[in-house]
Structures are given as C-alpha cells and as structure tokens.
C-alpha positions as CSV (number, residue, x, y, z in Angstrom):
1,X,0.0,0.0,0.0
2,X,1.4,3.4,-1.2
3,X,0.9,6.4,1.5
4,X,2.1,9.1,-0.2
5,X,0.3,12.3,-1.8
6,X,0.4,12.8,-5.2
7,X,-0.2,16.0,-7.0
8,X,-1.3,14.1,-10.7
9,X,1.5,15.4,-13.2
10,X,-0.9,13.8,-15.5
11,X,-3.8,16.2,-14.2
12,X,-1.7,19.3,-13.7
13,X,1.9,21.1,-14.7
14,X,2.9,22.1,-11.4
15,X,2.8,20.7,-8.1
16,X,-0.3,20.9,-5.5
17,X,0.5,20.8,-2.2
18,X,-1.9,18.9,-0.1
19,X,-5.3,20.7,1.0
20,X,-5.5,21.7,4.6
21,X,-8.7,22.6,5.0
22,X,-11.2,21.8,8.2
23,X,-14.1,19.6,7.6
24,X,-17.0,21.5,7.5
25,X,-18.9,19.1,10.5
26,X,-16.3,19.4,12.8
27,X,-16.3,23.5,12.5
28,X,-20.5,22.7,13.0
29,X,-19.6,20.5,15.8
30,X,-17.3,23.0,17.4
31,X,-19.0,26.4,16.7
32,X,-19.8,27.7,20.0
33,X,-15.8,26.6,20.9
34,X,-13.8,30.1,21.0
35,X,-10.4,28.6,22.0
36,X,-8.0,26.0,20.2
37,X,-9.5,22.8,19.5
38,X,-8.3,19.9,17.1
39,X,-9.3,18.2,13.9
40,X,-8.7,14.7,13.3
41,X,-8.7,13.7,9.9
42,X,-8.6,9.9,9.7
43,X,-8.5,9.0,5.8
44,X,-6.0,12.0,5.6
45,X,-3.7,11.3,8.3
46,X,-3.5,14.7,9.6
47,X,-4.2,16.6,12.9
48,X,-5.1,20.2,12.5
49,X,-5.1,22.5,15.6
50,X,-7.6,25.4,14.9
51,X,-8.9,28.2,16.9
52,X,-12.4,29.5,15.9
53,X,-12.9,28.6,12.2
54,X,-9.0,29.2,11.8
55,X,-6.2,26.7,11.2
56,X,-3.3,27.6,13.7
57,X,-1.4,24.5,11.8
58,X,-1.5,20.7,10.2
59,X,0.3,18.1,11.6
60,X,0.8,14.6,9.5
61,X,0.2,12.2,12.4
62,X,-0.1,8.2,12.6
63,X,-3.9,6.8,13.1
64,X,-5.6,3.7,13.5
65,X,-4.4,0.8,11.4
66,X,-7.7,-1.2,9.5
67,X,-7.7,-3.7,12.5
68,X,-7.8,-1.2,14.8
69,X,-9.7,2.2,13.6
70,X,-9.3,5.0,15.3
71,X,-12.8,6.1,16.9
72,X,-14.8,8.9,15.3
73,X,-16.0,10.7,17.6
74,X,-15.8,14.2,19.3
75,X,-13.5,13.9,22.8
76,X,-12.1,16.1,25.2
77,X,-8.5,17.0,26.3
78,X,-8.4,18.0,30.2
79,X,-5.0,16.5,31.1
80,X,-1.2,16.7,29.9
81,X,0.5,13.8,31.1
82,X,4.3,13.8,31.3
83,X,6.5,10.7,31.7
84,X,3.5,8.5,31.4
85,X,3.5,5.0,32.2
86,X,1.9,2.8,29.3
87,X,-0.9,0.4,30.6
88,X,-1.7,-2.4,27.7
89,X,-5.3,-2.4,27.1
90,X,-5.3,-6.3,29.2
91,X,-9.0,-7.3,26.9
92,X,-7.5,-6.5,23.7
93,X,-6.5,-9.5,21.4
94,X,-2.7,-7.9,20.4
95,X,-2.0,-7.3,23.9
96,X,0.2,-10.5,25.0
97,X,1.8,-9.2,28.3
98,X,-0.4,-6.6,30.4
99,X,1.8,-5.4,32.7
100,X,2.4,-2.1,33.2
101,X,5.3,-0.6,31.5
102,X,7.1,2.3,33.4
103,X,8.4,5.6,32.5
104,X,10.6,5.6,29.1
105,X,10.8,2.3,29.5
106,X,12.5,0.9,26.2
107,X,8.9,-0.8,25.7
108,X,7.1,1.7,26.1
109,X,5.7,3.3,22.8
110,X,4.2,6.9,24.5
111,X,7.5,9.0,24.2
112,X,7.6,12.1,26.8
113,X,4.0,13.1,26.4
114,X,0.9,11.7,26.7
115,X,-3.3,13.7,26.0
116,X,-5.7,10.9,26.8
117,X,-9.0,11.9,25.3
118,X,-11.6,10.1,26.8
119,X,-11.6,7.4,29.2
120,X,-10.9,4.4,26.7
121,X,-7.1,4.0,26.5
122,X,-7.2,6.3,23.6
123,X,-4.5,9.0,23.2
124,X,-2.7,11.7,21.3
125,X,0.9,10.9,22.4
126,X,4.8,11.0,20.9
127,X,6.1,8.0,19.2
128,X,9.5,6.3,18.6
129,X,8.2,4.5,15.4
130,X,8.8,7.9,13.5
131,X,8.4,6.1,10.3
132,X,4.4,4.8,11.4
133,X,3.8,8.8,10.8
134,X,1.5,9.4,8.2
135,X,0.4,6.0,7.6
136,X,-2.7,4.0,9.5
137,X,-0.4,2.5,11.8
138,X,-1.6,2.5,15.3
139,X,-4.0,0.3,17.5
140,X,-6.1,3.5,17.5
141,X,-4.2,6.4,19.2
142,X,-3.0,9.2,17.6
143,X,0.8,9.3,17.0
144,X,2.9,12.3,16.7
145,X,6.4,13.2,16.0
146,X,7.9,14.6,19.9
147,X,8.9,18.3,18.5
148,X,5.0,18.6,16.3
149,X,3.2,17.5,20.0
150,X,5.3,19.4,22.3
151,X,4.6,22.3,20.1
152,X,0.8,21.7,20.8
153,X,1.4,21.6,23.8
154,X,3.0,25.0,24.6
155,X,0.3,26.6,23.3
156,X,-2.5,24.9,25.5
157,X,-0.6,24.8,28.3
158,X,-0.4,29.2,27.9
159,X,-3.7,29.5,27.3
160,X,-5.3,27.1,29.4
161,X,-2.5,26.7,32.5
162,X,-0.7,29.2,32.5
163,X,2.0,27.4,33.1
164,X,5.4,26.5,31.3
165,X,5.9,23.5,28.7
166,X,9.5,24.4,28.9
167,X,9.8,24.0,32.6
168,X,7.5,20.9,32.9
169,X,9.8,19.4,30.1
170,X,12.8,20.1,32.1
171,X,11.3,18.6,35.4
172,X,10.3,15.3,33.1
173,X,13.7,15.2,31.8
174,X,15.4,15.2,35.5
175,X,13.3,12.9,36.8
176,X,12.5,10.5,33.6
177,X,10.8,8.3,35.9
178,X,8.3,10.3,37.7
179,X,5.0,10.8,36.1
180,X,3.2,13.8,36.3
181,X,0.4,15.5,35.1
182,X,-0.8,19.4,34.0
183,X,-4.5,19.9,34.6
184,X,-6.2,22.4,31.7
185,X,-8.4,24.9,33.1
186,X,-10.6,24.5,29.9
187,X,-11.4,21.3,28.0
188,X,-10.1,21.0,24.9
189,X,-12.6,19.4,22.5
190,X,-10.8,16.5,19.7
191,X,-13.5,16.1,16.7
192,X,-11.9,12.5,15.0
193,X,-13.8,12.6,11.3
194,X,-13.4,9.9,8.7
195,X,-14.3,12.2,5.3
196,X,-12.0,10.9,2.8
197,X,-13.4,13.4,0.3
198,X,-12.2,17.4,0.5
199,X,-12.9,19.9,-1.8
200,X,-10.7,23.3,-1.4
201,X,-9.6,26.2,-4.3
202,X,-10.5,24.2,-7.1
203,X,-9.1,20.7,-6.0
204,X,-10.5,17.5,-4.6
205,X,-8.5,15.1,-2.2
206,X,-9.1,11.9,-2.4
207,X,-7.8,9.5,0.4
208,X,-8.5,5.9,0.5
209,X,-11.0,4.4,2.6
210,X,-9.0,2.0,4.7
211,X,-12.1,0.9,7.5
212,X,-14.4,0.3,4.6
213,X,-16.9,2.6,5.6
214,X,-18.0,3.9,2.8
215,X,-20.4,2.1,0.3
216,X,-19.5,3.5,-3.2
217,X,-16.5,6.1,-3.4
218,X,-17.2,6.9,-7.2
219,X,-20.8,8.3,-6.1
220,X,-19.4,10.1,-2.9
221,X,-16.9,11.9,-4.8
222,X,-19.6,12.8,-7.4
223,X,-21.7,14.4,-5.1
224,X,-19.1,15.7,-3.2
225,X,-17.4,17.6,-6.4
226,X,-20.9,18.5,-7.7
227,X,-21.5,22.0,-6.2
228,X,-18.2,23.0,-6.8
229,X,-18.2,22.4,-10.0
230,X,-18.2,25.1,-13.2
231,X,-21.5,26.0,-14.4
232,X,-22.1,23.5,-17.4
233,X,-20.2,20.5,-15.8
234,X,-21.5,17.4,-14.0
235,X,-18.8,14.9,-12.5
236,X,-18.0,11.7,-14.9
237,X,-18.7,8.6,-13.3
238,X,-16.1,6.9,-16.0
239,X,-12.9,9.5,-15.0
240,X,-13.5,9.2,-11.0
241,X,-13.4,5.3,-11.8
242,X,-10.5,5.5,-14.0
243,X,-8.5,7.6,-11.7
244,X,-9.5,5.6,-8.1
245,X,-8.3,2.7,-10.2
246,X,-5.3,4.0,-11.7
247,X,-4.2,5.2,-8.3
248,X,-5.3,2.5,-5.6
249,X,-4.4,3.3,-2.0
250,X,-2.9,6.4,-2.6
251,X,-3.9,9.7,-1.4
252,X,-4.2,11.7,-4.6
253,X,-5.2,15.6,-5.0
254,X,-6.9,16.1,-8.5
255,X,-8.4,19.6,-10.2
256,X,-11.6,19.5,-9.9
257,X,-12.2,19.9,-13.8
258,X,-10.6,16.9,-14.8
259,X,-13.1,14.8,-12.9
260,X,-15.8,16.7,-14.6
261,X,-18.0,16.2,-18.2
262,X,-19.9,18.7,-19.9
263,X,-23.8,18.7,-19.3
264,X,-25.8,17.9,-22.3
265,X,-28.6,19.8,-23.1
C-alpha cells in the first residue's frame, strides 16, 4: 500500500501541495468553541489544531491501522500527562503481556507526552516508530512526531494553565521516571472525522478508505465535487473510476475539472 500524496502530473503542470482545510462538520460540531481545539482527519492522516474557524497549523500524524480504527468521535482533552507510564489495554486481542510498563521504559511506545481523550485508552501521544507517521499505523491512538506535540502543547498549556511547557519538560527530563500531570483549566474538544473526500480552491482530495466505511467512493466523490463544480459540468462517473483505479491506496489531490464532463442539453 502506497501512502504518499500525489499532485497528478498527469492532471496538472505544477505541483499541489496537499489541501489543509477543516471539515466542514467538525467547524458545525465545534461552533460555539472560541479557543483552540483539534481536527482529526482519519483517511488524511492529519491533525489540525484550529482556533475558531482558523487553522493555527497541520500536523501529519499516525492513526488507527484497518484492524484497529481510530474512533470517530468528538472527545475532550483535560490532562497533559508527562513521563506517562503505558498500561496495555489487558482485553485487547494484540496485547500479549499486560503489565504495566514504566516511565521511558524501552517498551514503552508513548514518548515524553501523553493527552488521553476520553476514558478508553485512547490518546494523542509521541512515538518512537517515526516512520508509522502518516500512515494508519496504530491500535487506535493518535501518533505524533515529539517536537509537532510538544509544540501543541506549549500553546495549551499558555492559554489554558498558565504554566510553562518548557519548565514541565525540564522537570520530566530530571526525573524521567516520575510521572506527572498538568491539569487544563478548559477542556479541549478532539473532533476525530473519517471524510475521505475534501474539496478546497479548485481541487479535490481523495484518500483511501481504509475501514471500509464507505459504500460506493465513485458516487461520494460525485456528489461531493458537484457543487463545486463550473457552471455547465457534471462529474463523470467513468474519470472518477479511472483515476481511483489508476491510483489505488494512494492519497491523490486532482483539479476538480478533470473529474468533470460537460452537461448535455
């Protein structure tokens, strides 16, 4: 399986990057939110932190693998934990040894920082796979490099208590076996969307749909592109399937036009 994007030389002379753009449900979902709250994007593999309606910045992140789907859902971040101990989920089937795995442990796969959201085991937390980022990789948490979370996390811990990253970074790294944890005086909501079908400026992204939840892609993306198409054009059924077949598994970013047929009269 190829995880890459692709801007379609075939589609397009110059290269695309890939659209950043929040999913219209989540800003619906968090519209009475006035502080910074995140974006999951599951097919896309990207974490946005926004504030309002605006993107602060996109993060590519590791998700769910197929076996193990990362929840959609809207969650909450209340906690920061530091130096956190990794307890195995003991009831699920690719846990073999439930023991409790201490602080930086070499087995343990949380890194320095640790946002449970929710009270199921799943997290936003660093990673020492660095190569699972950007790919569905996980048993469901969210990976993300160390410097992209920490970053995160100076910002909420300013805002939301008033207290320094820095300094609770230093105290994690002198005592490495200590965990700790900064309380948020604000909840920060997580909106985890599976939408493998964006439409920004002209372009459509089109990211596989790796849990299979979605009946017919060729008719999603048709009625996804419709409204955004120029006046006169209705998508083409027989491009879409040519190009999810000529480019299987791959995240692709396409101009809207080339998916697109002239209505007859």
């Amino acid at each position: 399986m190829v995880l890459s994007w692709l801007s379609l030389s075939a589609f397009t002379s110059k290269y695309i990057p890939p659209i950043t753009v929040l999913n219209p449900e989540a800003i619906e979902a968090t519209k009475k939110e006035k502080g910074y709250w995140i974006e999951v994007q599951i097919p896309q593999r990207k974490l946005i932190l926004a504030k309002g309606d605006h993107i602060i910045r996109a993060y590519s992140v590791a998700v769910g693998a197929p076996d193990f789907p990362t929840p959609v859902d809207v969650r909450h971040i209340e906690t920061i934990v530091w130096n956190p101990w990794w307890y195995p989920p003991p009831k699920s089937s690719w846990v073999t040894d439930a023991t409790p795995v201490p602080s930086r442990a070499p087995n343990n796969p949380l890194g320095e920082i640790k946002m449970p959201i929710g009270k199921d085991n799943y997290l936003i937390h660093g990673t020492k796979a660095v190569d699972s980022i950007g790919r569905w990789a996980s048993h469901g948490c969210i990976r993300m490099l160390f410097e992209d979370l920490f970053g995160i996390v100076q910002l909420l811990m300013t805002e939301y208590a008033h207290t320094s990253a820095i300094d609770a970074m230093e105290r994690a790294n002198r005592e490495p076996t200590i965990q700790f944890a900064t309380s948020l005086t604000r909840s920060v909501p997580v909106v985890l969307d599976y939408d493998p079908i964006l439409v920004h400026d002209g372009y459509v992204s089109i990211s596989p749909d790796v849990y299979k939840k979605i009946p017919n892609m060729e008719t999603l993306i048709a009625d996804t592109i419709a409204p955004a198409l120029k006046k006169g054009e209705i998508p083409s059924l027989k491009k879409i399937k040519n190009v999810l077949k000529l480019f299987k598994d791959q995240t692709i970013q396409v101009p809207l036009g080339n998916l697109a047929t002239k209505a007859s009269n």
